[in-house]
N, C-alpha and C positions, 0 to 999 in steps of 0.2 A: 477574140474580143474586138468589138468597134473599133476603129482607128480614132476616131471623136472621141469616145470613150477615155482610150491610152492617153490622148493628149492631154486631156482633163485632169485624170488620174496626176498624169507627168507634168504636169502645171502647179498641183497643190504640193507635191511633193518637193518640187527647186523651188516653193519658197518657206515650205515647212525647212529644208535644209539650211540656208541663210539664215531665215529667223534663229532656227536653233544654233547655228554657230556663234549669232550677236549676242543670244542670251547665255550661251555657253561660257562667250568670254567675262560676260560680268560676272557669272556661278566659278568661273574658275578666277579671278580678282578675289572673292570673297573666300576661295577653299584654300588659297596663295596666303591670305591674312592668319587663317585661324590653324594652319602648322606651322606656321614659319620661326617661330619659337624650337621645335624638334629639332634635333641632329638631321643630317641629310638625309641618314638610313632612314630613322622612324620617319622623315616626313613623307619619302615616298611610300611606305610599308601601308602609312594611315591613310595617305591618297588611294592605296590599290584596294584597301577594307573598304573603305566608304565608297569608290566608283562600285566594287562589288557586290557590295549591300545594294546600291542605288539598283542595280540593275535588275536582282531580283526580287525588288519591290516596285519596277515599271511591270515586269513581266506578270508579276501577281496581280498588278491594280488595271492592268490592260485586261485579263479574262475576267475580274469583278466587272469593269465598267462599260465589258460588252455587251450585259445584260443588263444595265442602269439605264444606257445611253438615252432610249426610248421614253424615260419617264420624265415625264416634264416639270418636276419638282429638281432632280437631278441636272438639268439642263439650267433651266434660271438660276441654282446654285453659282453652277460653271462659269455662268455669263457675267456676273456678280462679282465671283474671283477675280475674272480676269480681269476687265474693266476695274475694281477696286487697286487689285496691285498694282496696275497700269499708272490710273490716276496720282498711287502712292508712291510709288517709284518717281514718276516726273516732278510729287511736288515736293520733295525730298531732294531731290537734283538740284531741280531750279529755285528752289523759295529758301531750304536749308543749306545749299551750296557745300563748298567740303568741310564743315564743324559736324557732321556723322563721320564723314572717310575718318577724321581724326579721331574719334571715339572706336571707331572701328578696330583700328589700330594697334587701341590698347590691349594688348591681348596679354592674360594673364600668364606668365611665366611659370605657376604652381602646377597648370595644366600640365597633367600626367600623359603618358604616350596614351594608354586608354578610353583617358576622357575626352582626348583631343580626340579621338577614331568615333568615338559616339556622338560629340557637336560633328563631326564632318557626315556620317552620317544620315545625323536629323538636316543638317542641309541640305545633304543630296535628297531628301526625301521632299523635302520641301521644294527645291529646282523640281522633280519630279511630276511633282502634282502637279506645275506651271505648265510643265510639256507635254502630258498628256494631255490636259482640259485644253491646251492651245491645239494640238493637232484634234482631236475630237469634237472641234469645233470649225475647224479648215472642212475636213475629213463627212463630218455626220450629213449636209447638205448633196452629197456629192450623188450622182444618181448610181441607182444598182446596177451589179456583175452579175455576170452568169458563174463565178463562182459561189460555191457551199458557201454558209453561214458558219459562223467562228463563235463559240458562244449565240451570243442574241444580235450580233454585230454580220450582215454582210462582209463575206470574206474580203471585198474590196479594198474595202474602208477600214476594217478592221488592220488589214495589213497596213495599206499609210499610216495609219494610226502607231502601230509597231515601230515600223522603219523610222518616223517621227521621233520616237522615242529614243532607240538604238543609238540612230546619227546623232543624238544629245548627247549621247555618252560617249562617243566615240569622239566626237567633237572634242570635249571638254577632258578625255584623257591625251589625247594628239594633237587635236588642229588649232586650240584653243591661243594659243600664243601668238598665231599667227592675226588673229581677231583679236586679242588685245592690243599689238601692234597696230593695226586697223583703226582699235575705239582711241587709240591713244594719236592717232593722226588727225583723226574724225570723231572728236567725243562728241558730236551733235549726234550720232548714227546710233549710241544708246540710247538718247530719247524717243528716236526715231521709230528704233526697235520697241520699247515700249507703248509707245503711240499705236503701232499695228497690234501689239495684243491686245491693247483695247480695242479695237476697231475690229479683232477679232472676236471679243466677249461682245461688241454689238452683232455681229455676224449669228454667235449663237442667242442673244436674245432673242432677235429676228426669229428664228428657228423657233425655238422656246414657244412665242407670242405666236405662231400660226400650228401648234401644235392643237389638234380635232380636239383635245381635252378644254382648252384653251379658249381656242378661237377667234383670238382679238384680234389677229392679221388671218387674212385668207392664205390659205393654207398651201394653195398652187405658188404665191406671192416669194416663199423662202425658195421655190427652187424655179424660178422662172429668169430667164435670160438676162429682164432688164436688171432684177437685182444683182443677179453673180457679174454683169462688167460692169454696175457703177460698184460693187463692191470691190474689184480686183483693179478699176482704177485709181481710186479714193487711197489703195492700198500700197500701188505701184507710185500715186502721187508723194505718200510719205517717205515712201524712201527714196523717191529723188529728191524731195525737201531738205532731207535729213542729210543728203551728201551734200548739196549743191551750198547748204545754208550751214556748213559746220565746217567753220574757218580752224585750221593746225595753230597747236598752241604758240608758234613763232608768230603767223599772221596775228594772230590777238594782240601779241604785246608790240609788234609792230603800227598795229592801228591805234595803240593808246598812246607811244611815244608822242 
């Protein structure tokens, strides 16, 4: 394989890795709420059901969506999500501030070890769908391998696509503490992190809108040079904003003293 190639590939993939650790740790913030009510046994027992489920409902919805990828109703959906949750996420954060986290919170005591395995989950299902349609939208622009085709999906792409998905869960059963640690030094780095998956769902719009069906953008325009570095600066931009501009919770109350 092309050495250009490799790097390319090895570019979308360290920051599909990062992205999925930062959203990892909000997905494990949120899975930390809704057992914590269990005894210690069940909460981990219902963590290890729901990562397990989750996984093989990435695996299933990765060979559905390698034969969707292509259809550009299927794509504008993606783009929509992403960009929607993105937007929803940031203005929940900044407009709502923590009067959710505290709702959040309340988490019902009646919940049976069960019920609580089934809401953890329809979570993981839901983180799920975030991390495929965000790698699938890194991933779908990326130019062809000389590897087989995976489904309808180029073996390439298909595999980042995978690996995207995996280190999500791997992420969020292991390294996930260490990124909460992280968002809790640096909570601007969530926004941040949010802010790129929109900019991802614009990534796949772009796509989307130069799609032959389509036609609205020229169709060389989604895979042409100048778009992938103003897109991978714009990208790079954010998360330097998001560290450089996201002051630890001491600094804050130091600056209001």
């Amino acid at each position: 394989m092309d050495f250009t190639l490799l790097l390319e590939y090895g570019w979308v993939l360290l920051i599909l890795i990062v992205l999925e650790g930062l959203l990892a740790a909000d997905n494990a913030l949120v899975l930390a709420i809704m057992v914590k009510h269990l005894p210690e046994e069940e909460r981990k027992k219902a963590l290890f059901y729901g990562l397990a489920g989750a996984f093989v409902f990435r695996f299933a919805s990765l060979f559905v969506i390698s034969f969707l990828v292509d259809v550009w109703q299927v794509q504008a959906i993606g783009a929509l999500y992403l960009i929607f949750m993105a937007a929803n996420h940031i203005f929940r954060k900044v407009v709502k501030g923590k009067a959710e986290n505290n709702n959040e919170s309340k988490v019902r005591k009646s919940s049976g070890f069960w019920t609580t395995v089934l809401k953890v989950e329809l979570a993981d299902i839901a983180f799920a769908v975030d991390s495929i349609l965000a790698a699938v939208a890194m991933a779908v622009v990326l130019p062809d391998t000389p590897l087989p085709n995976i489904g309808g999906l180029d073996g390439g792409k298909f595999l980042v696509i995978f690996a995207g998905g995996i280190i999500g869960l791997v992420i969020m059963r292991f390294a996930a503490n260490q990124f909460v640690k992280l968002l809790e030094k640096r909570p601007g780095l969530e926004i941040a992190a949010f802010t790129i998956v929109g900019w991802v769902g614009v990534k796949l719009a772009v796509y989307t809108l130069s799609h032959p069906s389509l036609a609205i953008l020229n169709e060389e325009f989604a895979h042409s040079t100048e778009w992938k570095v103003s897109f991978y600066l714009v990208l790079v931009g954010i998360a330097a904003a998001g560290w450089l501009f996201s002051k630890e919770p001491g600094e804050t109350k130091k600056a209001n003293v």
